[in-house]
N, C-alpha and C positions, 0 to 999 in steps of 0.2 A: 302429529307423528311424522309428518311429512319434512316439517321443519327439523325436528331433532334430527331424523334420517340425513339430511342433509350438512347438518351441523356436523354429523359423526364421521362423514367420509371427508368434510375439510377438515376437521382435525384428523385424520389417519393421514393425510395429503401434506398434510402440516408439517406432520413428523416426519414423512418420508424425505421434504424439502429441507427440514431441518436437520437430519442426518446428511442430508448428501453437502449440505451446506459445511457444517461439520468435517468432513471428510478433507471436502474441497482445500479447506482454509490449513487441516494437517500439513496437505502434503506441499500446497504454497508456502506456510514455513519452513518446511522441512530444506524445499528445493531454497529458498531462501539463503538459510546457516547453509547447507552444504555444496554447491555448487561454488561460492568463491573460495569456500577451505579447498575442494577440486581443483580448483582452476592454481592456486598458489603452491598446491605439493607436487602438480605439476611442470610447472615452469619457475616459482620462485619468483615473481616476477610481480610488483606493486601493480604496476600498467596492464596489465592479463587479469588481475583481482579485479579491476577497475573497471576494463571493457567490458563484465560478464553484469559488475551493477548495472553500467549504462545499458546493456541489452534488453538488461529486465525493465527496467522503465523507458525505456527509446519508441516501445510501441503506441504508449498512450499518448505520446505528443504525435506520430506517424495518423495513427487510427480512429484515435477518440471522438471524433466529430461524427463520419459516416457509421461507428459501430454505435453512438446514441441516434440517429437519426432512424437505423435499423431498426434496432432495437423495440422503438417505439410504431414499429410496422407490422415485423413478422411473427411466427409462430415460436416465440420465445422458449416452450420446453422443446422442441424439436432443436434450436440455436443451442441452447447450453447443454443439451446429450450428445450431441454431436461434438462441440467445444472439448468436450471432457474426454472420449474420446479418442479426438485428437492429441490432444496433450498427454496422455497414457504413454501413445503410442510412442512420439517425442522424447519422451522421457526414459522409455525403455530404451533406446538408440546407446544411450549412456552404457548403461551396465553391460548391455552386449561388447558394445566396442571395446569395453576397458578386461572384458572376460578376452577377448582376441587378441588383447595386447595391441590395439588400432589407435586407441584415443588418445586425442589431441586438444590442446588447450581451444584449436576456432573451433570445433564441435562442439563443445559445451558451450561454447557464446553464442555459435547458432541457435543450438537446445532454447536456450537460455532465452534468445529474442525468439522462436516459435512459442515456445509457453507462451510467455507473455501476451503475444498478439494474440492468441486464442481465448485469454482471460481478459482482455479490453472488450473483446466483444462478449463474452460470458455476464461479467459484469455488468455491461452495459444493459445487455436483457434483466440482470437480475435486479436491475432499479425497478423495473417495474413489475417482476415477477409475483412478488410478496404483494401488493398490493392488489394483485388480481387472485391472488390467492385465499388471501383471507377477509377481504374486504375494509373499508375504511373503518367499521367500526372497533373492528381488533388489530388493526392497525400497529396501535401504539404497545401492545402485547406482546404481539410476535416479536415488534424489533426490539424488548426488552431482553427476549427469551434469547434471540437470534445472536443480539450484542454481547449477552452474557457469555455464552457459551462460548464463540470465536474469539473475544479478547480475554477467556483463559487459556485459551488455547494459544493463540500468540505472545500471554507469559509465558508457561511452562514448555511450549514445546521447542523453543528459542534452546533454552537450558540444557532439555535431555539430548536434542541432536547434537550442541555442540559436548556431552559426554560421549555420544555415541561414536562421531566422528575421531575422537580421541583412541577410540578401541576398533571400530569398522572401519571399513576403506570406503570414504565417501559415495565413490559411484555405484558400490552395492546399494545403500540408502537410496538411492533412483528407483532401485526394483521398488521397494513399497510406495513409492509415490506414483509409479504406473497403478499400482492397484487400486489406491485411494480413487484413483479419479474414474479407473473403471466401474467402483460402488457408485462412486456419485454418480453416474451416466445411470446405473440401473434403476437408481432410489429415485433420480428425474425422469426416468421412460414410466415408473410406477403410478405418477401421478395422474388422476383420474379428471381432476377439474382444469377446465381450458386457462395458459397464462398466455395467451395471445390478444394482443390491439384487435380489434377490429379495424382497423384502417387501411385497406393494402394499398402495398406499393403501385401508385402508377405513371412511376416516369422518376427518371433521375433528377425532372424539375424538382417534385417536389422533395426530394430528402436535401437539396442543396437550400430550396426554402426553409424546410426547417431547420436544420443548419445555421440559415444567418438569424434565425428568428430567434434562436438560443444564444448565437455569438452576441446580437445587438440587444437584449436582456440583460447579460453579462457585463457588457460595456458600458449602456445605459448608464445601468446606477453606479455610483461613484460609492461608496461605501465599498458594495460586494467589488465592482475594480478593484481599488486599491489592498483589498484583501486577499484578493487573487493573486493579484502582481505580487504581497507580501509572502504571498503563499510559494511563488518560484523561489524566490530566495532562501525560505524556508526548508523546501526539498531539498536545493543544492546544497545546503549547510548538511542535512543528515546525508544527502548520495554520499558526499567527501565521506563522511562518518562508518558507513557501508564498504565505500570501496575499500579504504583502507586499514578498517579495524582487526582485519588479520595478520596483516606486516604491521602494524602497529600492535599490535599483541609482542609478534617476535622479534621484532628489535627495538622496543624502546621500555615495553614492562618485562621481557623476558619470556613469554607465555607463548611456549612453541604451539605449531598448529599442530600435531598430533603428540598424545600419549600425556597432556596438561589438562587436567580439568578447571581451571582457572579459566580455560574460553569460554566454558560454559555460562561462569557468573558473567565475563564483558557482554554475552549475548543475549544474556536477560535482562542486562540493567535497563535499557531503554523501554522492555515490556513493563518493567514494573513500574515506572516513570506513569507510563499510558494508563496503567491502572487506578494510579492512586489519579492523574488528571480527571479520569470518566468518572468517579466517584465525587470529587471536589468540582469539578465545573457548572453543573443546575444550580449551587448554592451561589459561587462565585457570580455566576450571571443573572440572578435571580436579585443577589445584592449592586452589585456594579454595571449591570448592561454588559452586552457583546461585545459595545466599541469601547470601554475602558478595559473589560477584562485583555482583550488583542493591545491595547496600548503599553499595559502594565507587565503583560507574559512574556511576550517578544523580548524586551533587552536583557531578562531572567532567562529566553532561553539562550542569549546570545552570552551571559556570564557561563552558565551551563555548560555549554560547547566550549568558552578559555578556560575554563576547569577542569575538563577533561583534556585539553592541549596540555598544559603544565604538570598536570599530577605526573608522577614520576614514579608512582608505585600504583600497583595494579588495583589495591582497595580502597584508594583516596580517586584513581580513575572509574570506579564501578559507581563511587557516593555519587562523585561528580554527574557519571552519565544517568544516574538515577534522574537527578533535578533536571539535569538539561530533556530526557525523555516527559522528562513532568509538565514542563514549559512548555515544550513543544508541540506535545499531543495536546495541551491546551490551546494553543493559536492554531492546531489543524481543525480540530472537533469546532471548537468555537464560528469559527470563520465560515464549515460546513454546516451550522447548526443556524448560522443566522442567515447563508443563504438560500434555506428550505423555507427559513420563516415568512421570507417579502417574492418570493417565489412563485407566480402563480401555475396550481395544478396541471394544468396541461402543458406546463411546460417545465415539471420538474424533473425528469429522465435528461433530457437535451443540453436542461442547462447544468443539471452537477454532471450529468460525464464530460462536458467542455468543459466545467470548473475545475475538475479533477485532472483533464487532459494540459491543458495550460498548467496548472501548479505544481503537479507531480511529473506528467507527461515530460515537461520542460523543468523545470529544477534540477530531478533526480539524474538524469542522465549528464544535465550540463555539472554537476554537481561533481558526479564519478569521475567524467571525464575530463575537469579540471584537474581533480585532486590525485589523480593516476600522473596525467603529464607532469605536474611541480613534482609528483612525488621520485618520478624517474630522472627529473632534470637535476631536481636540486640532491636524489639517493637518501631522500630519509620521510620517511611516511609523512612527518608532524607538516612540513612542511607541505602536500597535499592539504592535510584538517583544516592548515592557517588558512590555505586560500578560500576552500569552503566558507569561513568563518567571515571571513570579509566583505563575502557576497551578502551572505545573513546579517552583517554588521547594515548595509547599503539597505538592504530590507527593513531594517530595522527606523534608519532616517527615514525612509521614505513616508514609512507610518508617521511619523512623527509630526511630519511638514504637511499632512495631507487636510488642506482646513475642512472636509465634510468627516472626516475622522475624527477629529478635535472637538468639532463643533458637535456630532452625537452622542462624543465620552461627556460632555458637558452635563452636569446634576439638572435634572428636568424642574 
């Protein structure tokens, strides 16, 4: 009896985390689409679209080390109630100022890097939250349940904000993403079973220790390297894509940022891309291995990406960004999927928030903030996406030349 009892209150615990989980991930897309539609009906301005992507990813290369080092020390639901919070509050900043008639394109890019940095470290605790949660044996359950439900949410709700945005004035849409995150805080203050490390912190020696003990893991192996380093290029190919796909909407398909629901389809294509990738990938890798599947996806996502350069009408750029989100979300999950696999336990927090910190951390922002500057210099968006694409083209060699790459696509 004792047992079921206990069964019963982790599953209520479960649900609690998986609603606020839920929540959390809304209002991250929400701010996502609507903060650079924000930033561009604002000022008009490629370069102002593009500072507010890089803000959004600038913290995980700033932060990602010390908030997985954290992470795996302290009192992780106290870290992410508090995280959540914060970011409410953040968030509310917005719609005030814009109710005042105050707001300004840098307060949304501040907004814009405080989120962020409150969710490197959120994230970083929630690596290991779930596992202290439900235990290793349901493990693989949760993250079925947990995957499912966030990456529906990251197709569909791409779609309806940017209809939303079309008919609401972006920084009202702010107001609901302070409240999402306020649920989340309450749904994670609910939870009755401890998701804290036992290990406290005792000295800055050691969080700098494990630090390198995750960077020299990372570096170590030459596979997961050269994945990672593929993985920067990767991100900066999609930040170009990010920063500029709203002035690329308006002046090259015609699909103005408000009162067009034609933004809604550019902003889904890449979700649905990701979806049909999570569905096609276990088979794909089950048939080819990890290192051929990343061999074979990368220059499909790099066609992907010149097909959406070139399309010149907005439903041959939607087909396009379909594949290219299909390819891509295939060399991210892949690349994250194999280096959980040769990973060992205790140090799997450490070294994917440094995996993620380097590839996203660094890609996504150097990405925006290439593809902002070309876009301002040369006055036409495409020009940003090309640079992006270049980088991603460099990512693409690099895979290519890498002989412990090569030598593991090899038929066993």
């Amino acid at each position: 009896m004792g047992d079921t009892d206990e069964r019963n209150a982790t599953d209520r615990d479960f649900t609690r985390y998986l609603n606020a989980r839920v929540l959390s991930v809304f209002g991250a897309v929400v701010s996502a689409v609507t903060l650079p539609v924000l930033v561009y009906r604002l000022t008009g301005s490629a370069g102002w679209t593009s500072a507010v992507t890089a803000a959004e990813a600038l913290p995980y290369l700033v932060f990602g080390l010390p908030a997985g080092a954290l992470a795996d020390r302290l009192d992780r639901q106290r870290m992410m109630v508090a995280l959540d919070f914060a970011v409410a509050g953040a968030l509310l900043t917005v719609p005030l100022a814009w109710l005042a008639g105050a707001l300004t394109a840098p307060h949304v890019v501040v907004v814009a890097f405080a989120t962020q940095t409150a969710f490197v470290f959120f994230d970083a605790a929630n690596f290991g939250a779930l596992p202290a949660l439900v235990g290793k044996d349901r493990l693989t359950d949760a993250y079925s349940r947990l995957w499912g439900r966030t990456t529906v949410l990251e197709l569909v709700v791409p779609g309806l904000t940017g209809l939303l945005v079309a008919v609401v004035a972006p920084a009202a849409l702010l107001a609901v993403n302070a409240l999402t995150g306020v649920g989340s805080a309450l749904l994670l203050r609910a939870i009755t079973r401890s998701l804290a490390n036992p290990r406290p912190v005792q000295g800055a020696g050691e969080l700098v220790a494990d630090v390198r003990e995750g960077l020299r893991f990372l570096w170590r192996e030459p596979v997961i390297r050269t994945l990672t380093l593929v993985g920067v290029t990767h991100s900066a190919a999609s930040g170009a894509w990010v920063a500029v796909v709203v002035p690329f909407a308006d002046r090259v398909l015609g699909v103005a940022p408000s009162g067009d629901v034609r933004l809604a389809a550019l902003f889904s294509c890449w979700g649905v891309g990701a979806i049909i990738a999570s569905r096609s990938l276990p088979r794909l890798t089950r048939r080819w291995g990890n290192a051929r599947v990343a061999l074979g996806a990368l220059p499909l996502s790099l066609l992907g990406g010149v097909l959406v350069l070139v399309g010149g009408h907005w439903l041959v750029v939607c087909a396009a960004a379909v594949c290219w989100g299909w390819a891509g979300a295939t060399v991210v999950i892949n690349g994250i999927t194999y280096r959980q696999q040769v990973c060992p336990e205790e140090l799997q927090s450490r070294v994917n928030t440094t995996g993620r910190m380097v590839a996203w951390g660094l890609g996504q922002p150097l990405g925006a903030v290439l593809a902002g500057g070309v876009s301002v210099a040369a006055g036409d968006p495409r020009a940003g996406l090309a640079a992006g694409l270049v980088v991603l083209a460099l990512g693409v060699a690099t895979a290519w030349v890498t002989p412990e790459l090569r030598r593991a696509a090899r038929p066993s």
